[in-house]
C-alpha positions as CSV (number, residue, x, y, z in Angstrom):
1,X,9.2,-46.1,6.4
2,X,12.1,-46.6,4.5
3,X,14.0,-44.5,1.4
4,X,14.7,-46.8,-1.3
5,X,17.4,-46.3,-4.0
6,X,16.3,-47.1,-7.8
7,X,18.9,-47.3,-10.4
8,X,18.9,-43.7,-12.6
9,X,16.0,-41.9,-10.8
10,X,15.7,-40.1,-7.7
11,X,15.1,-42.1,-4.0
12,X,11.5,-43.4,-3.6
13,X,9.9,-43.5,0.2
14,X,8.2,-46.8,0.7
15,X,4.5,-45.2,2.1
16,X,1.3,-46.6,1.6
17,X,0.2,-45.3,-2.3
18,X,-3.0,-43.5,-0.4
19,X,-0.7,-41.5,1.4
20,X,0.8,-40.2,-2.2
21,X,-2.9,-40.0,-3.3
22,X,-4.1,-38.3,-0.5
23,X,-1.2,-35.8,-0.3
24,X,-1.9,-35.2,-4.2
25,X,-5.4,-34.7,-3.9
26,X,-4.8,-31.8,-1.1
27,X,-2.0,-30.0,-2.9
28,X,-4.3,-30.1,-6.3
29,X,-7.2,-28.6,-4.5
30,X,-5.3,-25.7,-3.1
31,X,-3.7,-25.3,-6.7
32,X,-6.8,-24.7,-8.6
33,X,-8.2,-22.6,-5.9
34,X,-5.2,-20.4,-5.6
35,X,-4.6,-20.3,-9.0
36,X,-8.2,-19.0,-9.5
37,X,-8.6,-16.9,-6.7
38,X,-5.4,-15.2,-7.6
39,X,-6.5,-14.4,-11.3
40,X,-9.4,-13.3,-10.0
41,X,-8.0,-10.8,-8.1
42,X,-5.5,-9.8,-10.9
43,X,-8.1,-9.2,-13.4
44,X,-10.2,-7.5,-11.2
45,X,-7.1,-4.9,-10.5
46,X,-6.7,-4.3,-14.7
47,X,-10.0,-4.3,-15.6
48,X,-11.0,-1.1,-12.9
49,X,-9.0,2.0,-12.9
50,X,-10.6,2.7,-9.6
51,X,-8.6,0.4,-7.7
52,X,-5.0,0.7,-9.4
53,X,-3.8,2.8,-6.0
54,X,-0.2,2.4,-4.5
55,X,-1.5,0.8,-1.7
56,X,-3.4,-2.2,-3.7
57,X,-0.5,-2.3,-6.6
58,X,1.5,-3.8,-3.0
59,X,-1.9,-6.2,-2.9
60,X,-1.7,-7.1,-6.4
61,X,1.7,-7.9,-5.9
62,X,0.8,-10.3,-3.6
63,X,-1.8,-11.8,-5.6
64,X,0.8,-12.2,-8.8
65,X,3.6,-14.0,-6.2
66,X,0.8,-16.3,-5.1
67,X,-0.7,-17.0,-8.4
68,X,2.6,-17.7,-9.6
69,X,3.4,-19.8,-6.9
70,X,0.1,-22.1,-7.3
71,X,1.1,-22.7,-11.1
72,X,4.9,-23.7,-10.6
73,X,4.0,-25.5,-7.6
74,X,0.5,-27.5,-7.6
75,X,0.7,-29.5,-11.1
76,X,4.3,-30.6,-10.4
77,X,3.5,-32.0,-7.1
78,X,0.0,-33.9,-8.0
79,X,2.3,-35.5,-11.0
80,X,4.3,-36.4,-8.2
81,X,2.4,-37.7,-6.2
82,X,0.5,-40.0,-8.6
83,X,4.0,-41.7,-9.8
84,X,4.7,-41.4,-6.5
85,X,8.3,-40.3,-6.7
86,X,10.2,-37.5,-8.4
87,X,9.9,-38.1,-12.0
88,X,11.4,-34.5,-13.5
89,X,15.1,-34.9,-12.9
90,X,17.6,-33.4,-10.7
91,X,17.4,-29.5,-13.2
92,X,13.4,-30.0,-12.7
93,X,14.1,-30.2,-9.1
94,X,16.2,-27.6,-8.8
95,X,13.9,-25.2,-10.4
96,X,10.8,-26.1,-8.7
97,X,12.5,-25.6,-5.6
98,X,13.6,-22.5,-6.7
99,X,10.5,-20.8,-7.9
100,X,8.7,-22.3,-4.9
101,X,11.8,-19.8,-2.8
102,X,11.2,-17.1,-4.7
103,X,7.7,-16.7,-5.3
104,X,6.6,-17.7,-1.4
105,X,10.0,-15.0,0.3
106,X,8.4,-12.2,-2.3
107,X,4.7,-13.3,-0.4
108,X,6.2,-12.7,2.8
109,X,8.2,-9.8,2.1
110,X,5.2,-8.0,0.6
111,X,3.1,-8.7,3.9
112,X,6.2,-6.6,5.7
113,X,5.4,-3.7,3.2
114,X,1.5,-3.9,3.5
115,X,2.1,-3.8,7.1
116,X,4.8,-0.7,7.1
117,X,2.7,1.4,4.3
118,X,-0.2,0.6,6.4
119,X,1.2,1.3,10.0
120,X,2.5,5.2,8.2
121,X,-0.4,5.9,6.6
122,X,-2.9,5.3,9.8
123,X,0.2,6.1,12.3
124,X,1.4,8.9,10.9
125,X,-0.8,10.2,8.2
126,X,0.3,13.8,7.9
127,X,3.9,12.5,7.4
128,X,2.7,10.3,4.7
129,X,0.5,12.6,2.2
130,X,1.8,12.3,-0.9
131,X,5.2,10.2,0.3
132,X,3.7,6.9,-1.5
133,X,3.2,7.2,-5.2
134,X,2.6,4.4,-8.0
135,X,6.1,5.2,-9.4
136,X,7.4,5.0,-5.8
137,X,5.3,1.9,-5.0
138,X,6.4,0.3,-8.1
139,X,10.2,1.1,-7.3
140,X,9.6,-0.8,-3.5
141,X,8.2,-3.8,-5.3
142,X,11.7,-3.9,-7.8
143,X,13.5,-4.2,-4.2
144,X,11.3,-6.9,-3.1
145,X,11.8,-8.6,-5.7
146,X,15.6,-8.7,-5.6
147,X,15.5,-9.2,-2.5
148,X,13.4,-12.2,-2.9
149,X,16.1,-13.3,-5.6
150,X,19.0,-12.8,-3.6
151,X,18.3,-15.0,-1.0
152,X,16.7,-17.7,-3.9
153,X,19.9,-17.8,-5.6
154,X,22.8,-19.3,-3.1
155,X,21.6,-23.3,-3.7
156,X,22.9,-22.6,-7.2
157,X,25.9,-21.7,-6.4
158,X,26.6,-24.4,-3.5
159,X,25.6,-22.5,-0.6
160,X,23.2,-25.1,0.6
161,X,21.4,-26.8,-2.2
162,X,17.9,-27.8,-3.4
163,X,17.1,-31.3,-3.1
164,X,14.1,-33.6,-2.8
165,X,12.1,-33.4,0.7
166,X,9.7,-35.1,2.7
167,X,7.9,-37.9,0.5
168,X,10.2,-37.2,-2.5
169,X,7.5,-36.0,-4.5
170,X,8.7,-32.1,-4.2
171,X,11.9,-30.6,-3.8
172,X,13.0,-27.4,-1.4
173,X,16.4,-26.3,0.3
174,X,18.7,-28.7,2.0
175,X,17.6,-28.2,5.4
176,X,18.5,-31.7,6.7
177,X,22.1,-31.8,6.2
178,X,24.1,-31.1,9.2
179,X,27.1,-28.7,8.1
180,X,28.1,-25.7,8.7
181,X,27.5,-23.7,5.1
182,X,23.3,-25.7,4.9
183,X,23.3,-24.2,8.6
184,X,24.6,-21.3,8.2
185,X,22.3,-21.0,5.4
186,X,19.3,-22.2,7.1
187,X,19.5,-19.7,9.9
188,X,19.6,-16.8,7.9
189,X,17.4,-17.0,5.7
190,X,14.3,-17.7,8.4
191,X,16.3,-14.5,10.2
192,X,15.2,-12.4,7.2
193,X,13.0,-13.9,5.0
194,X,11.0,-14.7,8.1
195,X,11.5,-14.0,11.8
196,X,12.3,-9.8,11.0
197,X,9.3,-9.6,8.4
198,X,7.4,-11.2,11.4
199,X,8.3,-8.7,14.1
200,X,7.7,-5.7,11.4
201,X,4.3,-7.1,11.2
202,X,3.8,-7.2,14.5
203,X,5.2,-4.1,15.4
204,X,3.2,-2.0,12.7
205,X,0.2,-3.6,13.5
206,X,0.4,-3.1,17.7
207,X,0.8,0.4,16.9
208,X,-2.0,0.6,14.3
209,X,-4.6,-0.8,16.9
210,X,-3.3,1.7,19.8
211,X,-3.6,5.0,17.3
212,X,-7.0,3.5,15.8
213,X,-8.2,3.2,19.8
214,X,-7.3,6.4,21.0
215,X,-8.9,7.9,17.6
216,X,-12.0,6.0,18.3
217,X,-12.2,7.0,21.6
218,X,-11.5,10.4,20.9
219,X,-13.6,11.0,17.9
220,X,-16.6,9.4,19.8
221,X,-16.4,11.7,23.1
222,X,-15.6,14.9,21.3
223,X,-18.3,14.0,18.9
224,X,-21.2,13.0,21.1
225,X,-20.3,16.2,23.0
226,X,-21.1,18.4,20.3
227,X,-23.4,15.9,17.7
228,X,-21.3,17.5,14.4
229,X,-22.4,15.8,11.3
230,X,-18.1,16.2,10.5
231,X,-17.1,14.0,13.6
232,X,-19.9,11.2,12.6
233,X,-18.0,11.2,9.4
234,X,-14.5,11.2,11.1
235,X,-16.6,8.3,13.4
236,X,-17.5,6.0,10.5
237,X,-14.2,6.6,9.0
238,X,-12.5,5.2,12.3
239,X,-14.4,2.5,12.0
240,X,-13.7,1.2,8.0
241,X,-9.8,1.7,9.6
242,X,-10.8,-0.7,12.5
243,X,-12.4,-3.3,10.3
244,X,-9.4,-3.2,7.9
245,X,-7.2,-3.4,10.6
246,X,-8.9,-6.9,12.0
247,X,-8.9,-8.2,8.4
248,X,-4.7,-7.5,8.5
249,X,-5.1,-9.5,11.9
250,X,-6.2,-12.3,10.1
251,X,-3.7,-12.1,7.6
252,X,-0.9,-12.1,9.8
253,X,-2.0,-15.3,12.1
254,X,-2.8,-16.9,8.6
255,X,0.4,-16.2,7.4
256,X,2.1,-17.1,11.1
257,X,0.0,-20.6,11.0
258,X,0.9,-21.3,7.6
259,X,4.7,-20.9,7.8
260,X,5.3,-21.8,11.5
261,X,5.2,-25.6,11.1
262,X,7.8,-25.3,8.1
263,X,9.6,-23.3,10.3
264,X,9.6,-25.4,13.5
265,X,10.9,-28.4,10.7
266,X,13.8,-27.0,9.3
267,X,15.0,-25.3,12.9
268,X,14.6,-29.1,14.3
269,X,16.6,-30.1,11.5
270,X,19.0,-27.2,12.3
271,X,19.7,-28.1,15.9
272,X,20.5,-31.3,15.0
273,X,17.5,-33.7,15.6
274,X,16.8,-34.7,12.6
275,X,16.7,-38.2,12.9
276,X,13.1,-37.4,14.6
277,X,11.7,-36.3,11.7
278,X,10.2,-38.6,9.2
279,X,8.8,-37.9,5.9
280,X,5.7,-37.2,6.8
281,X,6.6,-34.8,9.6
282,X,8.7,-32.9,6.4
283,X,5.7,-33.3,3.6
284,X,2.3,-31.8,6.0
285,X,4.0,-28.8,7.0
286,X,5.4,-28.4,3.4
287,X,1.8,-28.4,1.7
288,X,0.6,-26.2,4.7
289,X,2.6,-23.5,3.8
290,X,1.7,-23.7,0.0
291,X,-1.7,-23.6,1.5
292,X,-0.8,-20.1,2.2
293,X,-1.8,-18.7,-1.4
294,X,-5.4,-19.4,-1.2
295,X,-5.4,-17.1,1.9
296,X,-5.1,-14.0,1.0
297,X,-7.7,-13.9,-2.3
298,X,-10.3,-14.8,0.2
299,X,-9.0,-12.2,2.6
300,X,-8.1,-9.4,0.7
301,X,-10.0,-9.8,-2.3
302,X,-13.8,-11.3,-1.7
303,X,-13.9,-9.3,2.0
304,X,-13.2,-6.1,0.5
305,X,-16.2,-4.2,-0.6
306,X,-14.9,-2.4,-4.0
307,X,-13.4,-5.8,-5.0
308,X,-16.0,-7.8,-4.7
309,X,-17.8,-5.2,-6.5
310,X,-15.2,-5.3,-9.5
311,X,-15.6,-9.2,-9.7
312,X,-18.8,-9.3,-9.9
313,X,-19.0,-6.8,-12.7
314,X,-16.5,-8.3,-14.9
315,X,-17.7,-11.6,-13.6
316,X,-21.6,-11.3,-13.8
317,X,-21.5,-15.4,-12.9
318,X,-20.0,-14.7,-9.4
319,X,-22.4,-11.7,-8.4
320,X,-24.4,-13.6,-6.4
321,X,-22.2,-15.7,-4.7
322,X,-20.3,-12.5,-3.7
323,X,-23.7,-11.3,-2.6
324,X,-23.6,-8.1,-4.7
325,X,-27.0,-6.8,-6.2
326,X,-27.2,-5.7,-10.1
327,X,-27.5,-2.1,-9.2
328,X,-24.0,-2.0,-7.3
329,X,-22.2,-3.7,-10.2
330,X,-24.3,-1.2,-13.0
331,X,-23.3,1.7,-10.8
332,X,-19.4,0.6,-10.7
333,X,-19.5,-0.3,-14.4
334,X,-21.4,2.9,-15.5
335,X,-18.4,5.7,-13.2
336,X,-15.8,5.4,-16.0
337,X,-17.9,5.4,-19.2
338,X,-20.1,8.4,-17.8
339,X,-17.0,10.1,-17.3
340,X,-15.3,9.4,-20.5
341,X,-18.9,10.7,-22.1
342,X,-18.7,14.1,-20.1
343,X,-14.7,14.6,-20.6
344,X,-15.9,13.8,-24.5
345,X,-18.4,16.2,-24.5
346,X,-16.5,19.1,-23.2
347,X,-13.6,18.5,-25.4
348,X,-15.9,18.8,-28.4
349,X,-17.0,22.3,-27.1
350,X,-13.3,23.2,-27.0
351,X,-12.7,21.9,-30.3
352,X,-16.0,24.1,-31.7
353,X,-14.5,27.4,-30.2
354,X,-10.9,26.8,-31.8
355,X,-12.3,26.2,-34.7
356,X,-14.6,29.3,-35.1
357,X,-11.6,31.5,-34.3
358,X,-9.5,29.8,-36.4
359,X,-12.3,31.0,-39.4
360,X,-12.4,34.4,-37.8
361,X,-8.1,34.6,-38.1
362,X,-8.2,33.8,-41.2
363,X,-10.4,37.3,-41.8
364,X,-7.9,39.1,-39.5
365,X,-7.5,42.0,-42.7
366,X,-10.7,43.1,-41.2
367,X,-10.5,45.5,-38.4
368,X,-13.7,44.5,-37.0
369,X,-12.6,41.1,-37.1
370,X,-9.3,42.3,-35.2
371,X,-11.5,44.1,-32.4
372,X,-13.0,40.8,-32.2
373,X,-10.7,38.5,-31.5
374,X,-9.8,39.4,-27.7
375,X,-13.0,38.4,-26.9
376,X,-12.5,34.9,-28.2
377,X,-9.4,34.8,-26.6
378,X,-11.2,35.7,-23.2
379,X,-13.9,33.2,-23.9
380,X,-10.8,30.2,-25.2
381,X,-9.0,30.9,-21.9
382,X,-12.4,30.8,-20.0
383,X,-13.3,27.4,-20.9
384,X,-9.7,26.1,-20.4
385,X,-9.8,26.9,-17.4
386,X,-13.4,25.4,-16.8
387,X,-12.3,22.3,-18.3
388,X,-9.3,22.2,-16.4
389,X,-11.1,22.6,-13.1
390,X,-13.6,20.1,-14.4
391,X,-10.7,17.8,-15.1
392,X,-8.9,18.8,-11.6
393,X,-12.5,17.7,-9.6
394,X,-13.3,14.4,-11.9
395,X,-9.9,13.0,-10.9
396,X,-10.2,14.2,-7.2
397,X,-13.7,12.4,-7.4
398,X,-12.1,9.1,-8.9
399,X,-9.8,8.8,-5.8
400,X,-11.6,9.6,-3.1
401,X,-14.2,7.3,-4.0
């Protein structure tokens, strides 16, 4: 394999075409299903109120850097791919590599936070009531995604640079070049876009599984001992934590297999050996790690019971292949619009006692009209208060549930 030079366009490899083709046909597959997938899960989130909670606006988050990252991504390397060389310009390059940076750091760095928000809510849940809001979660995602920028940016500004990579048909950092400032650069961003997210995973997630065991165990001898219907709630509760807890397993070796070849690439390239590498060594691991988006729809998204639910109401067409039954998606469907009905109806009751004392003040020359009027004042006051506790339990309902 050989890089040849053509006169005004970017380097071509010289590769058998079905190597292009074949390359092209993978990275278009994992486009349309991450692009998909992603939406899906985005439109699941807006649609249902139910699910707009701190810790799944850090999920959705997820789901937007993803589909993002399938859009800028995918269709630029299948064109690619099919002229078999770079075909968009050096500023094309530049900014595909550069979305492709910033979109798949902000994936990783939202894992980190998924892992921490879970590891202090299971960990340490007293601590954490009430610590985590939507404002709060919204003003972590602002960091992440400056902080995603900040380490996007340098190429720009000729700390390292972005350049074409592997087959030539899609474009990414300057790992290959064997100075000091690509080095440098190189080694620090897999130290923190990378190896420290890693360890916080791994980290939050060792401790998750200890304080989930010794719950479980605990919870099953001291309930067993004394057959409480309370300690078979606390029992099954333990055990939702445990399953989430495997399915975050799974997202963390997805994410470590996804990223690791990439990784093992650009550190080879690092240390100096890059004349081992070949284009195709650079290009697999490279669509490997795009790969990575369609992970966590599947993961997040179609295993968990309430989004699957929320699919397949607003998606009728996907109900069975999500296996959910009619009466799940009717009941999910029918929670907000019963509500709405009831919080209607008691506001009209409301708005019939204001009115009738607003005809009775406007009698209030009668003194048996102004003996009167305490009464309705009780009987106002009453039902504010019994639609403010009404309002008080209808929201603690919505978020327990």
């Amino acid at each position: 394999m050989t890089v040849q030079d053509v006169p005004g366009a970017f380097p071509t490899v010289d590769v058998p075409d079905h190597a292009h083709y074949t390359i092209g046909v993978v990275i278009l597959i994992v486009g349309i299903t991450g692009t998909l997938g992603n939406f899906l899960v985005i439109y699941a989130f807006c649609r249902s109120r139910s699910l707009q909670t701190p810790a799944n606006i850090f999920i959705i988050n997820l789901a937007i850097s993803d589909f993002l990252m399938s859009i800028t991504q995918s269709p630029v390397f299948f064109t690619n791919s099919l002229h078999k060389r770079w075909i968009f310009g050096e500023k094309g390059c530049e900014l595909y590599a550069f979305c492709g940076a910033l979109f798949g750091i902000t994936s990783m760095i939202t894992l980190m936070v998924i892992a921490l928000d879970r590891y202090f809510v299971i960990t340490k849940p007293l601590a954490s009531v009430g610590v985590t809001s939507k404002k709060k979660a919204l003003i972590i995602l602002v960091g992440v995604w400056l902080y995603s920028l900040a380490w996007s940016l340098p190429p720009f500004f000729g700390w390292s640079a972005y350049v074409p990579e592997g087959l030539l048909t899609s474009c990414s950092w300057d790992y290959m070049t064997f100075t000091p400032s690509v080095r440098a650069y190189t080694m620090l961003l897999f130290c923190f876009v990378f190896f420290i997210p890693l360890i916080a995973i791994i980290y939050s997630y060792v401790f998750i599984f200890e304080a989930i065991k010794k719950a479980n165990k605990s919870v099953q001898t001291f309930g067993c001992k004394h057959g409480n219907k309370e300690f078979q709630k606390q029992y099954q509760r333990m055990k939702n934590e445990w399953k989430m807890a495997k399915i975050a397993l799974i997202v963390i070796l997805l994410y470590v297999i996804s990223w690791s070849p990439y990784s093992v690439v650009a550190l080879v390239a690092f240390a100096g050996y890059s004349q081992v590498l070949t284009p195709f060594t650079n290009s697999i691991p490279a669509v490997i790690a795009k790969a990575s988006v369609i992970h966590n729809p599947i993961i997040y998204a179609i295993t968990h019971p309430k989004y699957r639910t929320a699919i397949a109401t607003y998606v009728p067409c996907l109900g069975s292949l999500l296996r959910v039954s009619p009466k799940d998606s009717r009941s999910f469907s029918s929670y907000p619009s019963s509500r709405r009905a009831t919080v209607t109806s008691q506001s009209s009751d409301i708005s019939g006692l204001q009115k009738e004392k607003r005809q009775l003040s406007s009698l209030s020359d009668s003194e048996s009209v102004r003996e009167t009027l305490p009464s309705f004042k009780v009987v106002d006051s009453l039902d504010e208060m019994h639609y403010g506790a009404y309002y008080k339990s209808s929201r603690e309902s919505r978020w327990t549930k």
